[in-house]
Structures are given as structure tokens and as C-alpha cells.
N, C-alpha and C positions, 0 to 999 in steps of 0.2 A: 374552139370554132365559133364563129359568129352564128346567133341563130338567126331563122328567116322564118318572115310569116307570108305566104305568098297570097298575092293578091287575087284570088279565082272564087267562083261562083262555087255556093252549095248545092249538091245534087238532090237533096230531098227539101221538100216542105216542111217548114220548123211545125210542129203540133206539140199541143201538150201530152200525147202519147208517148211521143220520139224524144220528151225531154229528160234526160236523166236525172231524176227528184234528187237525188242523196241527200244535204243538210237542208232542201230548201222547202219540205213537205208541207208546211203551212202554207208559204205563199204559194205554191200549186194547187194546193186545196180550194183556198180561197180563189183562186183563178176558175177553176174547174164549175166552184158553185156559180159565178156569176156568169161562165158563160152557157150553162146548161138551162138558167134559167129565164122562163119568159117575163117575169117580173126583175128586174134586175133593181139594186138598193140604187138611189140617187146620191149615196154618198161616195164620194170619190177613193180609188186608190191609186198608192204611188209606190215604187218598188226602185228601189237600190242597191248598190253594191259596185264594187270593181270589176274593171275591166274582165270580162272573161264569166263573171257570173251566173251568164245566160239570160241578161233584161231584153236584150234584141228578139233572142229568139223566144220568148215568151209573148212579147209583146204581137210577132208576126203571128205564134203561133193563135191567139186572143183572136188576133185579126182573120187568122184565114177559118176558124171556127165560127166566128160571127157572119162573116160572107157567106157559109154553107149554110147558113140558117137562113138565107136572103136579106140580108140587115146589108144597110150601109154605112161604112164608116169614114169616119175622118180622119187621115193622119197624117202627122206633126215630125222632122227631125231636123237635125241641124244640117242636110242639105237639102231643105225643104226650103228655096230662096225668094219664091216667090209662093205663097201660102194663098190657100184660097177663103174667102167669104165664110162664115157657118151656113151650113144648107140644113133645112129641118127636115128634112128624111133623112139625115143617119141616126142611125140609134145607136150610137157610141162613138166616143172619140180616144182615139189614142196619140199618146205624145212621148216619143224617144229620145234619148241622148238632153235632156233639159238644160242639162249642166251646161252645155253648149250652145245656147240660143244667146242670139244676138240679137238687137234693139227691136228690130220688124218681126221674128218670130217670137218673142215674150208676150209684143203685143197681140199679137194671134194666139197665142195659148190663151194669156187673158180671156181675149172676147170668146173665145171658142168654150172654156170654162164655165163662163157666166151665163150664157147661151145656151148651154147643155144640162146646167145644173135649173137655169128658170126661165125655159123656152116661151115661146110665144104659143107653141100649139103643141098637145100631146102630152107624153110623161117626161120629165127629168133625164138626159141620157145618162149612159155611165162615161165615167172620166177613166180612163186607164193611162199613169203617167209613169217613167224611170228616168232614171240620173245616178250620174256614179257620188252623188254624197246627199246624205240626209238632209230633210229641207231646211232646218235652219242654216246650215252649211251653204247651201245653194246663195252666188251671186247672181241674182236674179231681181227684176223688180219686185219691192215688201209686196205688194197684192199679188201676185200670183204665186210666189215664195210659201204665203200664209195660206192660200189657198190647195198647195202641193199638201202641205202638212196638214190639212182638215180632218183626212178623211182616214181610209186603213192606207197603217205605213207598213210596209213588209220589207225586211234587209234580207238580200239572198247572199249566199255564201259562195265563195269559189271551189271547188271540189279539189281532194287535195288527189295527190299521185294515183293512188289505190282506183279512187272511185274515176280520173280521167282516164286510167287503162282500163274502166270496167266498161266506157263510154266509147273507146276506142271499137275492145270487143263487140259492143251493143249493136256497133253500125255496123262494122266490117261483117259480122254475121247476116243483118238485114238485107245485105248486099250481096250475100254469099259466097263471099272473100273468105281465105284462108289467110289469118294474120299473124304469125308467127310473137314468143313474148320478143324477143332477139329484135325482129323488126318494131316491136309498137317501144320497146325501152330507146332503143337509135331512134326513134322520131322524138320521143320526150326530150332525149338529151342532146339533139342537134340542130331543133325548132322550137318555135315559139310554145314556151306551154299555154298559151289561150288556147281552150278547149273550142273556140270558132276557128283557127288558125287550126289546129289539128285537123277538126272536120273537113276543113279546108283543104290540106296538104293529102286525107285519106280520099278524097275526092278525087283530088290529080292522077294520085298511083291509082284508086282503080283504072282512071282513062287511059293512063300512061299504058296499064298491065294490059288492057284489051289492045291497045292498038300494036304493041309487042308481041304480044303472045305470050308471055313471061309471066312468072308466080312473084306473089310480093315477095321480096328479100332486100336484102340489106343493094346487094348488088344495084338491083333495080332501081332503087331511091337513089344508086349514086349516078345512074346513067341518066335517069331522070333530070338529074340537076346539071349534067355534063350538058342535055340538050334541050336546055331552057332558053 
């Protein structure tokens, strides 16, 4: 059967609570200290890994932990078409999906980099960047390329089966779903295993299960899909 990853919104706000650490502990760590801290290093970091890894949602989660601090930030993705200016009140910039910038958003990363690291007024901001390949890998322009690569480079890991049923579990509880293994194994093997796509698809069936009336089961996931 074809898998599907459906296109719908996440019901929770990515944080670094809600992120399930498994192989990827250090770059959590290192996430955690920089954004708890009021002095933050001026040295940049960059974080990669494949599809599914979790850079998006770390990065949002960075994001919405520094906004609760009152800090403003900057930020960069590849549909980000029209980029704005650097502004010197944000105190951090972050940049998504790298791998994927095209001619006008490179040259914004640039200037936003350069600008962040040796502003006109204040301290050094921090650079938070991800891409799915290491920066010498990245086709990008050599100066911002060498700049991805300066600072701490963190590779996160994909989570394998074990640990995306335990991620499965993690939420379906928070949300105080009954998830049966029957139904989280038939999501594995009928959907996309990107553990966004899963959140994604666990998203739907709760909506789906409230507006029903209905327990999640196997059943439900197929009625679901019958009235899509």
C-alpha cells in the first residue's frame, strides 16, 4: 500500500520538553544551555541530519523559548521569499531547511550572519542554523558555507522504530488518547515513517476521533481516510 503523509497542522507547540531526545542528547543539551542562558556564546551553531530528524522542530522549539523570554528573533526558511532587512533588536537569528536557499535567501543568511555575529550596537547575537547535510556538503555560497561550519556542528539522528513508537506513546498520552500497539504499528506500516508526518497523521485521528465519537482503532484510521 502506498504510504501518505498528510498535509495538516500540528496540534502542540514544538518545545524542547515535547522533543523526544533518544540518540540526539548532546544536541539537546547544547540547545537547552544556550537558550536558558542570559549571556549566550557569539559562536554560531548548526545542526543536521535527515529528513525526519527533528531540525524543524527544534529550531521552532529555540524559537518559541526565546520569544517567552521577550527576545526577538529573526527567521530564515526556504519559503521565506521575500526576507527581511537585519533588525538590531533581535537577539537571535535562526535559519531552516539551508540546504534549500536559493540565490536571494543565501544572500540574507550572509548579511544576517555577519550582522549578528559583529553588530553595530549591543552583544554578538546567536546564529541558530539546520540543513539536511553537513556544511562542507552544502551547495551554497563558499562564505556563508564556511561560516555554517565555524561554530558547534551537531548531527541528529533519526529515531529508529522502538524509539518512534515510544514518541507515538509520548503524545497520544499528553493528549489523553487511548493508542492501542495494533493501531500505532498500522500507522508505521501504512504512513510515512517521518516522525512529523506521524505527529501529523496522530493529530488528524484525534480530531477525526472527537468529531466521531469513536476510540482510535484500526477501523477509524480507515473511515478517516474513506472521508478525506
Amino acid at each position: 500500500m502506498k504510504q501518505l503523509a498528510l498535509d495538516i497542522g500540528l496540534a502542540s507547540t514544538p518545545t524542547l520538553d515535547n522533543f523526544f531526545v533518544g540518540p540526539n542528547a548532546a544536541a539537546v543539551a547544547h540547545l537547552r544551555l544556550w537558550t536558558s542562558s542570559q549571556h549566550r556564546s557569539p559562536v554560531p551553531s548548526y545542526l543536521w541530519g535527515e529528513s525526519g530528524s527533528g531540525k524543524t522542530h527544534l529550531l521552532h522549539a529555540v524559537h518559541h523559548a526565546l520569544k517567552e523570554q521577550g527576545g526577538r528573533i529573526g527567521w530564515l526558511d526556504a519559503h521565506t521569499l521575500h526576507p527581511p532587512e537585519f533588525d538590531d533588536d533581535w537577539t537571535a537569528v535562526l535559519m531552516d531547511d539551508v540546504h534549500l536557499y536559493n540565490t536571494e535567501q543565501q544572500h540574507t543568511a550572509f548579511n544576517w550572519f555577519v550582522n549578528a555575529l559583529t553588530p553595530r550596537t549591543g552583544a554578538p547575537r546567536w546564529v541558530l542554523a539546520a540543513g539536511a547535510l553537513p556544511p562542507p556538503d552544502l551547495k551554497l555560497r563558499d562564505d556563508l558555507r564556511s561560516r555554517l561550519g565555524w561554530g558547534h556542528v551537531e548531527v541528529l539522528k533519526v529515531l529508529d522504530e522502538p524509539e518512534r513508537l515510544a514518541v507515538l506513546r509520548q503524545e497520544a498520552d499528553a493528549r489523553g488518547l487511548t493508542l492501542s500497539e495494533e493501531v500505532m504499528a498500522y500507522m508505521l506500516n501504512r504512513f510515512s515513517r517521518d516522525l512529523g508526518s506521524l505527529m501529523q497523521l496522530l493529530d488528524h485521528l484525534d480530531q477525526y476521533a472527537l468529531q466521531t465519537q469513536r476510540a482510535l482503532t484500526i477501523p477509524l484510521v480507515r473511515a478517516m481516510l474513506e472521508n478525506a
